[in-house]
N, C-alpha and C positions, 0 to 999 in steps of 0.2 A: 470679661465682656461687659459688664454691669458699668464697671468704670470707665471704659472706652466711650459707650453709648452715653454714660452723662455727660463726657467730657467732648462731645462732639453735639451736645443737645444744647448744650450752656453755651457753645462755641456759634453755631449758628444762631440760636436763640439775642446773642447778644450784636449779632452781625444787623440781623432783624430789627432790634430795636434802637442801633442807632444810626438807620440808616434816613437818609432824609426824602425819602418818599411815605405818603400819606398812608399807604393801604400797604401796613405792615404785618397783619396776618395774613388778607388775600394774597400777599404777591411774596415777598420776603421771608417769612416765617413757613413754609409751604418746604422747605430741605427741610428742615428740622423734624417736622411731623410723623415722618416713619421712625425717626429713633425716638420722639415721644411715643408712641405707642408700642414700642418694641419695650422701652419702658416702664410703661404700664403694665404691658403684661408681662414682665420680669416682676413687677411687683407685686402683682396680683397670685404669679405663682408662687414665691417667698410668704404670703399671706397664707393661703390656702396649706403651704407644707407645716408652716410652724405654729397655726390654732388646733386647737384639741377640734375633733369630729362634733363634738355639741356646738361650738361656736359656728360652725359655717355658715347655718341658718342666719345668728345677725349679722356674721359679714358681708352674705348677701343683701339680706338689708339696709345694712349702710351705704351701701352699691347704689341699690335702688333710691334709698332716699336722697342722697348726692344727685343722681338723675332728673328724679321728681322735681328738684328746687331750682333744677336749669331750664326743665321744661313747665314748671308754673309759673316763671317770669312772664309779665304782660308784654315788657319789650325788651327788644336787643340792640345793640350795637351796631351804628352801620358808620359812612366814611365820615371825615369831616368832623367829627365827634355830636353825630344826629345820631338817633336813633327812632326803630322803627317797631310797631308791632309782631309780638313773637312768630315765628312762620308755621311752629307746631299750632297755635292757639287757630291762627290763619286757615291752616291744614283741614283740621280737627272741624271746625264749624263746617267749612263747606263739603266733608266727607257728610256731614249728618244730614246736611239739608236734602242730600242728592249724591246719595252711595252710588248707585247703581252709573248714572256718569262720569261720578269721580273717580270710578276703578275702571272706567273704559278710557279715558281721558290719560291714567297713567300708563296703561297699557299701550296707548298710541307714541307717547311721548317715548316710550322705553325701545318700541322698535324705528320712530321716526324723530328724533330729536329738535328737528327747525320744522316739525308739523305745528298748524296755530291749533291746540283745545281750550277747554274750559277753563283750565289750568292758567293760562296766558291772559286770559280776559279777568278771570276774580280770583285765582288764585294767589298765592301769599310771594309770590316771585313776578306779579304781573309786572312791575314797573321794571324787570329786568329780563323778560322775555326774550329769548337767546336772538329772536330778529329784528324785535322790536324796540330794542332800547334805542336810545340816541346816537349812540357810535354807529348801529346797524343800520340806522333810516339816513344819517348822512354819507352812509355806502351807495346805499339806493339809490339816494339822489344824484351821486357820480354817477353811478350807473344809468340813471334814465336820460340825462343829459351832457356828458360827453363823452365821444365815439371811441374805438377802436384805436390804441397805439399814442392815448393820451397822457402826458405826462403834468403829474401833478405833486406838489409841495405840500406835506403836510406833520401836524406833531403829533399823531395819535397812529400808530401803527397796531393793527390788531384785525377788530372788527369790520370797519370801513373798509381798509382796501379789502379784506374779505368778498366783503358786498359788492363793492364797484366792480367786479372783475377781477379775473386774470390778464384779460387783456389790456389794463391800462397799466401804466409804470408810475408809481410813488418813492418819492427821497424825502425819508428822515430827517423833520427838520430837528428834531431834537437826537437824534443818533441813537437809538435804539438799536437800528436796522442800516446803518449807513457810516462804513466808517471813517470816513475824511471827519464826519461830524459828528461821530461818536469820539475820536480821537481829541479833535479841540477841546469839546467839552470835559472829557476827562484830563486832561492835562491845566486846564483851568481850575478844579475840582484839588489835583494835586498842590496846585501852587499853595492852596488853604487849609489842608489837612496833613500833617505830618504822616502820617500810617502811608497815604494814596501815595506823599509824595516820597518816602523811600522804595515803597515799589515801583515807581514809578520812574527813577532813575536809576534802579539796579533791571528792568524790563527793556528798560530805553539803549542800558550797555551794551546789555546781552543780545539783542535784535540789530543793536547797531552792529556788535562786529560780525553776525550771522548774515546780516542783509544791509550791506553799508551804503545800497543806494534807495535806499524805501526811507521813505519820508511818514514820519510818527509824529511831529510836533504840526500845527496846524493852527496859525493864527484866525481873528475872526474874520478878517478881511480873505482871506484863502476858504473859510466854509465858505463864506458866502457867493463867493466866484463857484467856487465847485455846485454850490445850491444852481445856482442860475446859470451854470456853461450849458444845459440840455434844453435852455430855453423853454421853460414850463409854459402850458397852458393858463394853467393854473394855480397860485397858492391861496393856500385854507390856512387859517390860524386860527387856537380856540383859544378863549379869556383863560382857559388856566395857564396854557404855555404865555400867555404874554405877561403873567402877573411877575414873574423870574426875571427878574433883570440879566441872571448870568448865563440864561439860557441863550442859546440863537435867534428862536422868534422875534424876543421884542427889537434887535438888530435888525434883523430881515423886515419886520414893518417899519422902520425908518430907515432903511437905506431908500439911497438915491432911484438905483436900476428897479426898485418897487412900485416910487412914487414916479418916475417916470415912462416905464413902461407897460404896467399895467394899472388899470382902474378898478374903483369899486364898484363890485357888482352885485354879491347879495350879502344878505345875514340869516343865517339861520338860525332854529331857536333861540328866538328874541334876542338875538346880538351876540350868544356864545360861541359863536361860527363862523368868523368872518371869510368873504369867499369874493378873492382878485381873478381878473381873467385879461390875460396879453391885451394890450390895446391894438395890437395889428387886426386881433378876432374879431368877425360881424358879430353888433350886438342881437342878444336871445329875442328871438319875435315870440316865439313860446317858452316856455318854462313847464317840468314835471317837477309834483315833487310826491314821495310815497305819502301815503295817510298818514297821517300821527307826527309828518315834520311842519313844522313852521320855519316857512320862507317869504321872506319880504326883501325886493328890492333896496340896491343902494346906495344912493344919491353922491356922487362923488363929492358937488359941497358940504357934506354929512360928515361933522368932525369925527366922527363916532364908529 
C-alpha cells in the first residue's frame, strides 16, 4: 500500500507541476493531496511503531516545531509568484482585538457560508470573500443588467456565471465547459506536446470507430462559428485570456463577426473586463453595477 500511494503521489504530483496553468496547488495539485496525507500518516504511524516509548515526547516535538516555523512565517505564497501576509498572523490579531465577534463571525460563516461578517471586511481572506471578489461582482453585474434567457460569451467559468443566474446561458470561450471549444483547443495543445499528441490520436481511433460520425477535430474558424451561431448578447473577455495567443479569445477579439457586429461598451475593473454588446441592442440609458466593481464606459474609438 505504502508503495502504491507514493507512486500515485509522485504520479499526480508531477502531472501538477508540469502543467501550464498558474495555480498549481489550488487547482492541479488538489488529486494528489489525499494520498499525501494518507502518506503522512503511514509515516507518522511507522515513526511512532519503531521509537522506543521515551522518544515519543521529542517526536512530538519535532511535530510541533515543523508546525511552528510554518506558522511564524510573516508571509505566504499566493498567485503569480506574489505574496501575501500569513493568514494565521492575519487570524491571530483580529481574534485578540475582538474575541468575542470573531467566534460569533465564525460561527455564522460556518452555518451560512455567502453571509458578509467581520471576517470578509478585515479579516485575512477579505480580498477573497466568496462573493466579493472580482469573478463574483462581475456575476452581479450580469445579473443586474441583463435579463432572462440571456446569452453571453465569456473565459472564466466558475464564479460569474454563479452570480449572474441560472437563468442566463454562457459558452466557454476557452472550453472548460464547452466542447466544440474545449475540443479545438486541445487538439492544438496536442499538435505541440508529444505525451497529449499520442493520446490524442490513439482517443481520436478509438471514438472514431465507436462513433464514426462525431466530429472531434475543430478548426478555429469552426469554434468560432459555433461561439457566435446562438447570436450572443454579449461577449466579455478578460486581459488574462487575451494575453495567450493560442487561446480562442484573442481570435474572437479580431475576428470580423466581433468588429462588425457588436460594439464596445464597457470595461470593467480598469480595463480587465472587457464587455461587447450586439449592435442590433438599444444602447444602456442606465447602468447597475454591485459595490466594489469599477465600471466605466467604452468609447468604440477607444483602441483599448
Amino acid at each position: 500500500p505504502t508503495a502504491l500511494l507514493t507512486l500515485l503521489s509522485a504520479l499526480l504530483l508531477a502531472w501538477a507541476a508540469t502543467n501550464l496553468e498558474s495555480r498549481h496547488f489550488f487547482r492541479h495539485a488538489v488529486p494528489a493531496l489525499p494520498f499525501l496525507f494518507l502518506l503522512c500518516v503511514r509515516a507518522m504511524e511507522a515513526l511512532v511503531d519503531r521509537l522506543p516509548r521515551g522518544r515519543l515526547p521529542a517526536a512530538f516535538a519535532g511535530y510541533l516545531l515543523m508546525v511552528g516555523a510554518v506558522a511564524s512565517d510573516p508571509t505566504v505564497p499566493l498567485l503569480l509568484r506574489q505574496s501575501g501576509p500569513n493568514p494565521l498572523h492575519e487570524a491571530a490579531r483580529l481574534f485578540l482585538e475582538q474575541p468575542g465577534p470573531y467566534l460569533g463571525a465564525t460561527l455564522q460563516k460556518l452555518r451560512d457560508p455567502s453571509s458578509r461578517t467581520m471576517l470578509d471586511e478585515r479579516g485575512p481572506t477579505q480580498a477573497w470573500a466568496i462573493d466579493h471578489n472580482w469573478q463574483a461582482l462581475v456575476g452581479k453585474f450580469v445579473a443586474l443588467n441583463y435579463g432572462k434567457g440571456a446569452i453571453l460569451v465569456y473565459d472564466q467559468m466558475g464564479q460569474t456565471p454563479w452570480y449572474a443566474g441560472d437563468d442566463k446561458i454562457f459558452i466557454d470561450s476557452l472550453g472548460l465547459t464547452d466542447r466544440v471549444v474545449g475540443l479545438h483547443h486541445f487538439a492544438g495543445r496536442a499538435e505541440r506536446e508529444p505525451l497529449l499528441g499520442g493520446y490524442h490520436a490513439l482517443a481520436s481511433t478509438l471514438l472514431g470507430w465507436l462513433f464514426p460520425q462525431e466530429q472531434r477535430t475543430f478548426t478555429s474558424e469552426e469554434a468560432l462559428e459555433h461561439v457566435f451561431a446562438s447570436r450572443p448578447q454579449v461577449v466579455m473577455l478578460t486581459i488574462f485570456a487575451l494575453n495567450n495567443p493560442r487561446r480562442l479569445p484573442p481570435r474572437l477579439q479580431s475576428s470580423k463577426v466581433l468588429s462588425s457586429g457588436y460594439r464596445p461598451a464597457f470595461k470593467l475593473l480598469d480595463g480587465a473586463v472587457l464587455v461587447y454588446e450586439r449592435r442590433d441592442l438599444p444602447h444602456r440609458l442606465e447602468l447597475q453595477a454591485p459595490a466594489g466593481l469599477d465600471v466605466a464606459p467604452w468609447e468604440e474609438h477607444d483602441p483599448t
